[in-house]
DRENLODREN-326792 format. One record per residue (C-alpha): residue in one letter; x, y, z negated; residue number from 1. Coordinates in Angstrom, 3 decimals, m for minus. Each point is the difference from the previous one (the first is absolute). Last residue first. Layout:
N
A_X_Y_Z_NUM
...
//
This chain:
400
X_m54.028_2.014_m28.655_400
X_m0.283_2.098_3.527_399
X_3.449_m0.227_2.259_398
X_1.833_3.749_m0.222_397
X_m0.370_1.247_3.396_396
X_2.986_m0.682_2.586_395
X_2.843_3.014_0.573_394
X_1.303_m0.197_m3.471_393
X_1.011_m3.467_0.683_392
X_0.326_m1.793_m2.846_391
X_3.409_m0.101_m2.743_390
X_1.103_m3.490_m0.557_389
X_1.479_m0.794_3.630_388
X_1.510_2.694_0.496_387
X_2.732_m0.732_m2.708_386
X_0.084_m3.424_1.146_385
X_0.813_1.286_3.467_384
X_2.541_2.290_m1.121_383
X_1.687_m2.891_m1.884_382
X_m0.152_m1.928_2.867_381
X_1.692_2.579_2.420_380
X_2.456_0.698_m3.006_379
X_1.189_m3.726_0.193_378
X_0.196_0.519_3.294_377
X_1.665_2.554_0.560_376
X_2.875_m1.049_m3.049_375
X_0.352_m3.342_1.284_374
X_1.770_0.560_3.428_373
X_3.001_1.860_m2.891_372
X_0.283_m2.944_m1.477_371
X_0.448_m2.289_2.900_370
X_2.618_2.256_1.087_369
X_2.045_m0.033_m3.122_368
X_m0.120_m3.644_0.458_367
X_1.297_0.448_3.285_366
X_3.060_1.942_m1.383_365
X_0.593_m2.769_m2.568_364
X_0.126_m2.552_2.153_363
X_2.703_1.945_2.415_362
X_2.062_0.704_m3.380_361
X_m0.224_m4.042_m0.503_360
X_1.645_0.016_4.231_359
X_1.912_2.156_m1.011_358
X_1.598_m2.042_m3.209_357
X_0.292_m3.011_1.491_356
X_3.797_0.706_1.104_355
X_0.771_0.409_m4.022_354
X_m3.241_m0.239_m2.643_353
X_2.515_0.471_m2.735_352
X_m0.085_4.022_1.328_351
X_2.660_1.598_2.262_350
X_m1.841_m0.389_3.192_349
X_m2.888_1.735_m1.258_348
X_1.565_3.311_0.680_347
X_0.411_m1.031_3.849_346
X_m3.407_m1.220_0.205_345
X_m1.044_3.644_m1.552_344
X_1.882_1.454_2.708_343
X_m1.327_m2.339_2.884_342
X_m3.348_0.424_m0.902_341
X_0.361_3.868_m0.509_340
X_1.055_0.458_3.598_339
X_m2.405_m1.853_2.424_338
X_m3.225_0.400_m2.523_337
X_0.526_3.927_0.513_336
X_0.337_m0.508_3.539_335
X_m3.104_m1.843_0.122_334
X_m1.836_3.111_m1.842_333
X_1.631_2.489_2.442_332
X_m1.510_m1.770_3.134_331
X_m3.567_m0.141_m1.878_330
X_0.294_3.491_m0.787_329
X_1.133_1.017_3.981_328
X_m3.440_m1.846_0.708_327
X_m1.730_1.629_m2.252_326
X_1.570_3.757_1.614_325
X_m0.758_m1.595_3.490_324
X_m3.505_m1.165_m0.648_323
X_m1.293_3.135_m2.828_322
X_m4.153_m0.583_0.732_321
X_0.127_m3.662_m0.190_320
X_1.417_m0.463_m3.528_319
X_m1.111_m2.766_m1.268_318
X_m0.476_m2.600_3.069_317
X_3.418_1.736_1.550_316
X_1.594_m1.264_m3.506_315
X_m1.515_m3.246_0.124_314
X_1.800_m0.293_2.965_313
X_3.329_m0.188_m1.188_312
X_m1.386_m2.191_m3.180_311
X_m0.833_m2.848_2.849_310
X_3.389_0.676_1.130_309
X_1.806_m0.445_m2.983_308
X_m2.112_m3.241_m1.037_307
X_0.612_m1.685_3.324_306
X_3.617_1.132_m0.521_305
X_0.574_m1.460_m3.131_304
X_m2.111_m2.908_m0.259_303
X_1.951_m1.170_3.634_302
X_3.565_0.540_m1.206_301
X_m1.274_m1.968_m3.015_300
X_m1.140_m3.017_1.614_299
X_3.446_m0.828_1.850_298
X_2.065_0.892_m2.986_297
X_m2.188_m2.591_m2.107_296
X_0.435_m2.685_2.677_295
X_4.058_0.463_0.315_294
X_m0.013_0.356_m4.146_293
X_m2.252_m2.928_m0.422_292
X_2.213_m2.425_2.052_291
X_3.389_1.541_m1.214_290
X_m0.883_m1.000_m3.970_289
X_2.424_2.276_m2.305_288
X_m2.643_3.352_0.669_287
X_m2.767_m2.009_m1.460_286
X_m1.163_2.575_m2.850_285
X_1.030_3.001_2.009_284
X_m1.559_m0.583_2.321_283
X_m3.299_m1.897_m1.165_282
X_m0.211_3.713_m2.131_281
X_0.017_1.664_3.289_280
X_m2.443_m2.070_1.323_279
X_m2.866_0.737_m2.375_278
X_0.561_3.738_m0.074_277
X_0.132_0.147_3.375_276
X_m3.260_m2.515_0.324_275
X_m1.922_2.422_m2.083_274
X_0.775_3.044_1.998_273
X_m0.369_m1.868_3.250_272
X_m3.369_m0.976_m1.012_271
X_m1.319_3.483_m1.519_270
X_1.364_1.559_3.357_269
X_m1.431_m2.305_2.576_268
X_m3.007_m0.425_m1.927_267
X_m0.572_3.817_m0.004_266
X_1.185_0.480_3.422_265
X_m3.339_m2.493_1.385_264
X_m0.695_0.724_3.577_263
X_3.016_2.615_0.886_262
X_2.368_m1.870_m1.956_261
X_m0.499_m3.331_1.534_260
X_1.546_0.080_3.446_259
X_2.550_2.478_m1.153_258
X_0.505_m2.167_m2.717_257
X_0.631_m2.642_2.117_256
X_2.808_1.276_1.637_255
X_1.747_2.230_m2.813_254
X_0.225_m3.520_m1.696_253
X_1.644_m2.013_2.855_252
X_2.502_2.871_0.914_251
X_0.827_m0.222_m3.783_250
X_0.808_m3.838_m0.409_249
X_1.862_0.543_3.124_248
X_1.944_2.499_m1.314_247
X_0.349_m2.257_m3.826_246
X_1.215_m3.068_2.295_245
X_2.724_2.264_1.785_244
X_1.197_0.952_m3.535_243
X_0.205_m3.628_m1.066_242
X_1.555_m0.884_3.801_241
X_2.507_2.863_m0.668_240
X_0.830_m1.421_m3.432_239
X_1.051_m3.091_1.037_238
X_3.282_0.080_1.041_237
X_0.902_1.588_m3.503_236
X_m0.510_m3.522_m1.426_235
X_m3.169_m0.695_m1.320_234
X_0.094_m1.045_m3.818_233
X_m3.397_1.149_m1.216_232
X_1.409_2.204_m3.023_231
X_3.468_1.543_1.221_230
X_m0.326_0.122_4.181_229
X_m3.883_0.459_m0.309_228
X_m0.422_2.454_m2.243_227
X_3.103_1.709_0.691_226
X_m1.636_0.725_3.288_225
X_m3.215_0.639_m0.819_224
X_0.817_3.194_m1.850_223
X_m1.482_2.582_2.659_222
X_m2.822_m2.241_0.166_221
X_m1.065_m0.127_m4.136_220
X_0.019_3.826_m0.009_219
X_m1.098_0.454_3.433_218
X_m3.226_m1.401_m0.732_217
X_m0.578_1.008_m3.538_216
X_0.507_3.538_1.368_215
X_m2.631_m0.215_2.560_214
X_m2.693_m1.152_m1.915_213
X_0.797_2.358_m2.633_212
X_0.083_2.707_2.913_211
X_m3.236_m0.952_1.208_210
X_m1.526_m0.112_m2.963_209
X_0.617_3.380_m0.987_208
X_m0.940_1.038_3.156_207
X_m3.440_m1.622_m0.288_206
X_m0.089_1.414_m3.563_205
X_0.271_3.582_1.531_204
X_m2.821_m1.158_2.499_203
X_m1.915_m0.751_m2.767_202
X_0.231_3.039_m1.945_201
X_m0.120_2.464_2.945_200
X_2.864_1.941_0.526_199
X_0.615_m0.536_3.483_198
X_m3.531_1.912_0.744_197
X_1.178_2.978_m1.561_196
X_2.982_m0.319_1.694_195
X_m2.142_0.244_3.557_194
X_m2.016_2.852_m1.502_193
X_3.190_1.749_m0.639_192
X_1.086_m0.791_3.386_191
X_m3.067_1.084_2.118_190
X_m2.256_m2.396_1.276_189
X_m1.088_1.259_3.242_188
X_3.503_0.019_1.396_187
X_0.376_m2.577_2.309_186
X_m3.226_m2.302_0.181_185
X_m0.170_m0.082_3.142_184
X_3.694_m1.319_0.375_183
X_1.459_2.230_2.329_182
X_0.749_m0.478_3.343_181
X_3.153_m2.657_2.009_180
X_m1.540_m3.384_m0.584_179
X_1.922_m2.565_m0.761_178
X_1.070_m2.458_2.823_177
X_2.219_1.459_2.150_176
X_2.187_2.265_m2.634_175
X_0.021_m3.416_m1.599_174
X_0.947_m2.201_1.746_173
X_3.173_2.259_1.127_172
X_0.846_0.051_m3.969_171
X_m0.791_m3.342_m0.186_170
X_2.635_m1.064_2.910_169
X_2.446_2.462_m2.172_168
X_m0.072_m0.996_m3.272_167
X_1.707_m3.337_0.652_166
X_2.788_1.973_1.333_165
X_0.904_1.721_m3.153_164
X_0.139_m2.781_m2.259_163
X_1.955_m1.740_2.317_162
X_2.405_3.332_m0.168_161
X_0.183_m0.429_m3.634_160
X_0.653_m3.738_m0.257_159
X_2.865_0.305_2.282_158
X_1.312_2.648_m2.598_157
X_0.564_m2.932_m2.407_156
X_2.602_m1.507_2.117_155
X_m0.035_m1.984_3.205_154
X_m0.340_m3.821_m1.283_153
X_m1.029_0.310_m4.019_152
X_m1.884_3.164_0.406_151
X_m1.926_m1.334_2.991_150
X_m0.731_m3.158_m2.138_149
X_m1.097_2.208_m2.227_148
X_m1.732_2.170_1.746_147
X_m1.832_m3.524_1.150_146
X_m0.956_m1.190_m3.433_145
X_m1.667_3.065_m0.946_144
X_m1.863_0.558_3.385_143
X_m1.502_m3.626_0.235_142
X_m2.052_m1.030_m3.227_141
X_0.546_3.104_m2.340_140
X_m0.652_2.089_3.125_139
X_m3.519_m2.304_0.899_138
X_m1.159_1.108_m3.237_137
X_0.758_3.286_0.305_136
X_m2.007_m0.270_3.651_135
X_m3.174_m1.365_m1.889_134
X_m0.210_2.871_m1.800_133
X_m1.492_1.442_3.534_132
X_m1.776_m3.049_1.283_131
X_m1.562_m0.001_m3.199_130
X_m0.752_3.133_m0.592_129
X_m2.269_m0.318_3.561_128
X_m1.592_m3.057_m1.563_127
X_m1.071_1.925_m2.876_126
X_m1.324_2.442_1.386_125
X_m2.269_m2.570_2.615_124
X_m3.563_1.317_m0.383_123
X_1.183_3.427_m0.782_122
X_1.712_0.522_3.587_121
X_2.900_m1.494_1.556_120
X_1.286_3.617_1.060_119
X_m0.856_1.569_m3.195_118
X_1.542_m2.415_m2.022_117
X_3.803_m0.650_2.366_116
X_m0.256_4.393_m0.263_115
X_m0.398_m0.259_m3.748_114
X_2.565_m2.222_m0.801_113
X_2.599_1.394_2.356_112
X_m0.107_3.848_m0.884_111
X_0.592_m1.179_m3.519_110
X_2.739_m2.566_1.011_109
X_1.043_2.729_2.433_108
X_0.866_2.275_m2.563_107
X_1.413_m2.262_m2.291_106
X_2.635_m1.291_2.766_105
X_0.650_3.568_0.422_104
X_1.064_1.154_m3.442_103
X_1.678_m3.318_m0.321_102
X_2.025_0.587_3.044_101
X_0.694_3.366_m1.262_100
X_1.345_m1.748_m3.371_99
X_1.710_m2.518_1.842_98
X_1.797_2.571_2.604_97
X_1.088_1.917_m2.993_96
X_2.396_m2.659_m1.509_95
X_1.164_m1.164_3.401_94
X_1.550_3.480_m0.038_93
X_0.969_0.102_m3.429_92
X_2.050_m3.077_1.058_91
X_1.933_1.283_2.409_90
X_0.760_m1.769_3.180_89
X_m2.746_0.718_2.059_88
X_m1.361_m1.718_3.032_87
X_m2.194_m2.831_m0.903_86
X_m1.824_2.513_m2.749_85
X_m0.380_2.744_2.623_84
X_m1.995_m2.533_2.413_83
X_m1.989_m1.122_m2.695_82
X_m1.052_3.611_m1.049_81
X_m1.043_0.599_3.765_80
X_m2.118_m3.428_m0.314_79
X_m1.977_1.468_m2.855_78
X_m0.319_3.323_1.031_77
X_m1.293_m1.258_3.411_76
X_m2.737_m1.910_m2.125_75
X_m0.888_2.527_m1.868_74
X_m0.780_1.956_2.437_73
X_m1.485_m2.388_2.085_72
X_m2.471_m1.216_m2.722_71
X_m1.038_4.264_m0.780_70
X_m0.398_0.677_4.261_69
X_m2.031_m3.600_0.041_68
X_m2.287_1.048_m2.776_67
X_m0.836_3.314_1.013_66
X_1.240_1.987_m2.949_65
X_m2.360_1.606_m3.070_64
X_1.273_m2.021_m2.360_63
X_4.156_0.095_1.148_62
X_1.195_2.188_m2.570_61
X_m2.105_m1.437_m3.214_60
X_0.735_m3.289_0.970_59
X_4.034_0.385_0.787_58
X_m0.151_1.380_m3.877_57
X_m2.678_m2.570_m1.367_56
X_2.443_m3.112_1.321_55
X_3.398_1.768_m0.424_54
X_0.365_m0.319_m3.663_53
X_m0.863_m3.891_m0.123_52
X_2.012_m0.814_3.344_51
X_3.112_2.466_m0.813_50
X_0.425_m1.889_m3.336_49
X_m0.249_m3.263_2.004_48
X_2.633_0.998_2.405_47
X_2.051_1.768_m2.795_46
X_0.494_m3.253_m1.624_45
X_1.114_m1.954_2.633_44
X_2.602_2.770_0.955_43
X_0.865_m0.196_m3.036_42
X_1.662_m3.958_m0.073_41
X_2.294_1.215_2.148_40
X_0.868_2.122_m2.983_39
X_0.339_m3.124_m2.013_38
X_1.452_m1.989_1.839_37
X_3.211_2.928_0.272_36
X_0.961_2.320_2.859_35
X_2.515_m0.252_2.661_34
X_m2.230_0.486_3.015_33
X_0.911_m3.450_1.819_32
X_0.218_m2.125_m3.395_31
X_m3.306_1.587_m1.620_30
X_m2.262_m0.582_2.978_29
X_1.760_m3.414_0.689_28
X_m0.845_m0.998_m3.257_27
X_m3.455_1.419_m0.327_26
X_m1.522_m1.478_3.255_25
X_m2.303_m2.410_m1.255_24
X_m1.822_1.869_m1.941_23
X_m0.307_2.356_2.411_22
X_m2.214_m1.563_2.012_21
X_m3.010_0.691_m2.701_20
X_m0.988_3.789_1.512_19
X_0.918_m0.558_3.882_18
X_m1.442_m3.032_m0.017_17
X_m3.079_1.717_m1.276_16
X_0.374_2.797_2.459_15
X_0.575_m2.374_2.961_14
X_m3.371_m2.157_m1.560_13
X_m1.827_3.333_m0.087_12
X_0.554_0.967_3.649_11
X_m1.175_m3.327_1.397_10
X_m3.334_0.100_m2.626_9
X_m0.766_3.284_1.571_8
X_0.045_m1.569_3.463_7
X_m2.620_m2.923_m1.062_6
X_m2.372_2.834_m0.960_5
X_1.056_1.908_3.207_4
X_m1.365_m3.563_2.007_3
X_m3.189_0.723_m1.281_2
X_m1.311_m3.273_m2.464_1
//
């Protein structure tokens, strides 16, 4: 795999700490700027919000850009709004750096996935993604954790300037490693054609999918916590170990599907769609028995990530004429999954169903998924039915 593949992966896992840390950091957020949970709580929000909106906008602008002037770009945006963030005292402030670092952490996601593809070439797509998504997954292991930690010993803008500082070594990587033209393929496929392409039925569904995937993920993750403390029993002690299991769990999965995806995504996809559904139920069903909760969180950090990134390059399979714009979809479809989970979790909450309750809404959302993987094919054998009672009008009429 190039060493810039490997380099693009760095950069990602300081975004995606940068993007979860938070979490983390809310109370000493809200007690040093003088502002409720709850609007600390915002500048979550407006991260992912800037992710799905900013993914086809930072596309569209940087399309026709040498790859490594579009990835530094962003890149130096990114670390320059982390540098205002662990400076200012006003909360609006800190308020706009997350949505610009959104905008920019989309725009090199996009830039990023199709860059670590071409590079690697079509042989080994989805090993490239891999290494890429990989790097989130290796932030919910390490990164998250440690800004806290930072957060807890130095205050939470020690977590910023980390942030910040990781970038950099890529950044240098990079500008060494990429190369410094014009994708061949820059501008030959103009953008209407390219949306035209992004609207295909089955790469819509793809999408689709992807986000459902997505949002039954973070749904029944972002609530793990309670989970565990209020329904398994762990003491509070214990929850970094669960969420450190469900990280590893994922770095697993995005590493042999990478391996596997490229040879046989189909399998990879239909499996991990399957065993999702399968495990989520276990979940939630066992959730008071520690054993099968620590195993179960384990296996389905690694279905949910393989899956993911075998779907991530299904995209580039279906829509190889529009890379950075289906690429930017792709990016906007997981941030969909990452903030409607969590909401509808949250509204689940308050049903008789109590701290099991996202993990049943997690069920359901896979279930939805299953459905909607039925509907080609059930219309692909219908079609083929259809064809199959009518003769070829090509072939003469057999005698009688």
């Amino acid at each position: 795999m190039p060493f810039a593949v490997h380099m693009l992966g760095l950069a990602v896992f300081a975004q995606g700490t940068s993007e979860f840390m938070l979490s983390g950091l809310l109370s000493g957020i809200a007690g040093d700027l003088d502002v409720s949970l709850s609007a600390a709580g915002l500048l979550t929000s407006s991260f992912a919000v800037g992710m799905v909106v900013g993914a086809p906008l930072t596309a569209l602008a940087a399309r026709t850009w040498p790859r490594r002037r579009a990835l530094l770009f962003f890149l130096a945006v990114f670390v320059t709004v982390h540098v205002v963030g662990a400076l200012t005292s006003s909360y609006g402030v800190l308020l706009a750096t997350r949505v610009v670092g959104a905008l920019a952490n989309a725009g090199f996601w996009a830039v990023a996935l199709v860059t670590a593809t071409a590079l690697a070439g079509p042989e080994r797509r989805a090993r490239a993604t891999a290494v890429v998504v990989g790097g989130v997954t290796v932030a919910c292991v390490v990164g998250v954790p440690a800004g806290a930690a930072l957060g807890e010993l130095w205050g939470w803008r020690a977590a910023f300037w980390a942030v910040a500082l990781v970038s950099l070594p890529a950044a240098l990587a990079l500008f060494r490693a990429v190369p410094g033209g014009r994708p061949e393929d820059a501008g030959k496929v103009g953008v209407r054609a390219e949306l035209r392409t992004l609207g295909r039925p089955r790469l819509l569904l793809t999408l689709l999918v992807m986000a459902l995937v997505q949002g039954a993920t973070f749904c029944a993750f972002s609530y793990l916590e309670p989970l565990v403390t209020r329904v398994t029993g762990f003491g509070a002690g214990r929850v970094p170990l669960v969420l450190a299991l469900f990280g590893a769990g994922a770095f697993a999965g995005v590493t042999l599907a990478g391996r596997l995806a490229d040879a046989r995504p189909a399998a990879v996809i239909g499996t991990g769609m399957a065993a999702l559904t399968a495990g989520w139920a276990a979940l939630a069903l066992t959730a008071a028995h520690p054993a099968a909760v620590l195993a179960l969180v384990l296996l389905l950090g690694a279905l949910a990530f393989g899956t993911g990134t075998a779907l991530i390059t299904r995209v580039f399979h279906l829509a190889p004429e529009a890379g950075t714009l289906g690429s930017s979809f792709a990016t906007a479809a997981f941030n969909v999954g990452a903030a409607v989970g969590p909401w509808l979790g949250g509204l689940a909450l308050g049903t008789e169903a109590g701290y099991r309750a996202p993990v049943w809404v997690s069920t359901a959302l896979m279930g939805a998924v299953l459905v909607l993987a039925a509907v080609p094919a059930a219309v692909t054998a219908g079609t083929a039915r259809v064809r199959a009672g009518f003769p070829d009008r090509s072939e003469p009429a057999p005698e009688r």
